[in-house]
C-alpha positions, 0 to 999 in steps of 0.5 A: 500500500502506498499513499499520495499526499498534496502539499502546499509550501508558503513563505512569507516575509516583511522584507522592508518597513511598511512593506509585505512580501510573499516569497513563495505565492505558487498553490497546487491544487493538484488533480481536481475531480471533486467539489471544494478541490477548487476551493483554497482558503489563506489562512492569514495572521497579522503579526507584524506589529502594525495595522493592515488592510487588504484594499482590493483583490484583482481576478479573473471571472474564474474566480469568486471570492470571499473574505471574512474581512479587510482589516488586519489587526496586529496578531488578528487573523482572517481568511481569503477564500478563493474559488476557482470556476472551471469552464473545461477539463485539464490543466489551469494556471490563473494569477490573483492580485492582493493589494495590501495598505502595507505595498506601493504593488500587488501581491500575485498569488498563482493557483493552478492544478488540472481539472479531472471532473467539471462541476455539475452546476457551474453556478455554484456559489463559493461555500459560506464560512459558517458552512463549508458544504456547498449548496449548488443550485438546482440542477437537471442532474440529479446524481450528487457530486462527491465533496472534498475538505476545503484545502488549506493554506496558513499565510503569516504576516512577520515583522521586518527581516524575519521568515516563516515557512510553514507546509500544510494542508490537504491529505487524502489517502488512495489505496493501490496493489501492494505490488509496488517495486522497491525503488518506490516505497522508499521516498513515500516513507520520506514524504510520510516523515515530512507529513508528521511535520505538518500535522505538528504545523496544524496542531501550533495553529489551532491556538489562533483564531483563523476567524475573527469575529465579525462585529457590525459597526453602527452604521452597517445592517445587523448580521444578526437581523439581515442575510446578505445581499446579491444586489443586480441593478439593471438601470435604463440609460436611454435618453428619456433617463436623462431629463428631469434629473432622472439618473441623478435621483436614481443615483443618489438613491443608490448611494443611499442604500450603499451606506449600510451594506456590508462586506458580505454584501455584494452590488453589480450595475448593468445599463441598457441604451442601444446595447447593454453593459455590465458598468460594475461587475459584482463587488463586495459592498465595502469597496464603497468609493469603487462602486461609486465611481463605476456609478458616476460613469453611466450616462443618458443617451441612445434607445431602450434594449431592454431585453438584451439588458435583463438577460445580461443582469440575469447572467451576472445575477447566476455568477454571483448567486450567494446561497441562503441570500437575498438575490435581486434584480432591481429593474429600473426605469421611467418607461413601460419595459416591453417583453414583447408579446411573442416573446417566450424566452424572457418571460421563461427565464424570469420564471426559471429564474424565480425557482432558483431564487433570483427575484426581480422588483421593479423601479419606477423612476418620475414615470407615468401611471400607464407604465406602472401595469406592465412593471408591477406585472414583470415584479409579479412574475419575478417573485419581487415588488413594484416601487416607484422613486419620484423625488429626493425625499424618496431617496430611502426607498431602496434601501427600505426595500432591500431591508424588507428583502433582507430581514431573516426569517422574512 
């Protein structure tokens, strides 16, 4: 019998004042064929003597991410959880960018393995801290995935000039004949030696709290009261948007609603005129100037597309899908959105994807009460509500809407 191991080697070091360096940033998943394998949590633990904070993080679309925040305390420890989606099988190599308060440039990590076994469900969500499982989607495939545990890798921060090395992570045994040729075993008795190293590795760290706890600060929602937000803004730029301050009111709302959003909370904008365009792909609810600035670039201009620009939202919506959630689509718009009568795709979709969870309330800004029959109709379809934002002491609205959607046990 012989066992194969997966090992992960993380260096890490502070090399000049106020400056952090990771020395060795390659991670092997290795051969993936289960759910989780492409999963890896960075276990990171400040203890380099001065605040940090995590800025931004630059991926792919292969990757989702979550964090379980964006500030390092000294001697304080969180977790970066990178998920990579993959599209086809075989082998992979994607570079992730950590942006740190403590460095001028980024901190590239590659994560790379080869893929046996393509999820049965795309779509799956990144799996939630508090549960490790993961809970895809509905699928059309029945069969159950087999789960693997969430590799592991353990990052620590060190004050100036100093390294740590330390080998982790994910073991699995596989068992074969017992005919193995003698030049063999004798480096698997080897790695089994370093493997006990590990293990001692595992047990040093279970005296640091890997999760820090999540406190609320006083202008944020509850964690106790809300469950997160997946929040699709699918906003009518079309030239009628741009007259009576339309877009600004809207805007100004939007900014109304980003002031207590959490960091488990996450905000994507798609516009529609002539085509459609995702503005601001799905991001954490705490990179509050980011989403403000991606905001302030929509302009009113050009016709309504207003299919293209739902089946566009609906697409960014599945992507960013957060189980056990509030996920919502905020359709957006001073007109009558016209599915079509022979129209049979759109309406399908929004009926798929209300059996999945993704609902759609639609917004009414300064618009005529004719308009209001044909987006109280779509809201009702898509499992959501109608409401309407006519001036600046509405500005609430939004933010009193997703509250409702929000609040647990709703």
């Amino acid at each position: 019998m012989r066992y194969l191991f997966s090992l992960f080697l993380v260096s890490i070091s502070l090399i000049l004042p106020a400056q952090t360096m990771i020395t060795a940033t390659v991670f092997d998943l290795g051969e993936i064929d289960q759910l989780n394998e492409e999963v890896l949590d960075l276990n990171i633990t400040n203890n380099s003597g001065e605040k940090v904070f995590l800025l931004r993080i630059e991926h792919s679309s292969n990757f989702e991410v979550k964090y379980t925040s964006m500030s390092f305390q000294n001697n304080d420890a969180q977790i970066v959880r990178l998920k990579y989606r993959p599209k086809k099988k075989g082998k992979f190599s994607e570079k992730v960018n950590l942006y740190f308060s403590s460095n001028t440039e980024p901190i590239t990590v590659t994560i790379k393995g080869e893929i046996l076994t393509i999820p049965k469900n795309l779509l799956q969500a990144c799996p939630d801290f508090s549960n490790k499982k993961v809970n895809p989607l509905q699928s059309t495939i029945s069969s159950p995935q087999n789960k693997a545990e969430i590799k592991k890798a353990f990052v620590n921060l060190m004050p100036n000039n100093t390294l740590q090395r330390e080998v982790v992570i994910d073991t699995y045994n596989q068992q074969i004949s017992d005919n193995v040729e003698p030049e063999i075993i004798e480096p698997i008795k080897i790695i089994q030696k370093e493997i006990k190293k590990v293990i001692l590795i595992e047990n040093e760290a279970e005296d640091i709290p890997i999760i820090a706890p999540i406190s609320t600060q006083p202008n944020e929602l509850s964690r106790n009261d809300f469950i997160p937000n997946n929040i699709i803004f699918l906003i009518d730029a079309s030239m009628s948007m741009g007259k009576d301050d339309k877009l600004d009111l809207l805007k100004q709302s939007i900014k109304e609603l980003l002031n207590p959003l959490r960091e488990i909370d996450k905000i994507a904008i798609v516009s529609y005129k002539d085509e459609a365009e995702i503005i601001l792909p799905s991001t954490p609810a705490n990179n509050k100037q980011f989403i403000k600035t991606k905001l302030e670039t929509i302009s009113a201009g050009g016709f309504t597309s207003g299919n293209k620009g739902l089946i566009k939202a609906y697409e960014v919506a599945y992507e960013s899908f957060i189980e056990d959630g509030n996920n919502q689509i905020y359709l957006v718009t001073d007109g009558a959105f016209k599915i079509g009568e022979k129209n049979e795709r759109v309406p399908k979709m929004i009926q798929d994807a209300r059996e999945k969870r993704i609902y759609i309330t639609s917004v009414g800004i300064k618009n005529e009460q004719w308009t209001e029959k044909n987006l109280k109709s779509i809201a009702k379809d898509g499992n959501g509500e109608y409401i309407s934002l006519d001036d600046e002491s509405e500005l609430d609205v939004l933010l009193n809407q997703v509250k409702k959607q929000s609040l647990k046990n709703n």
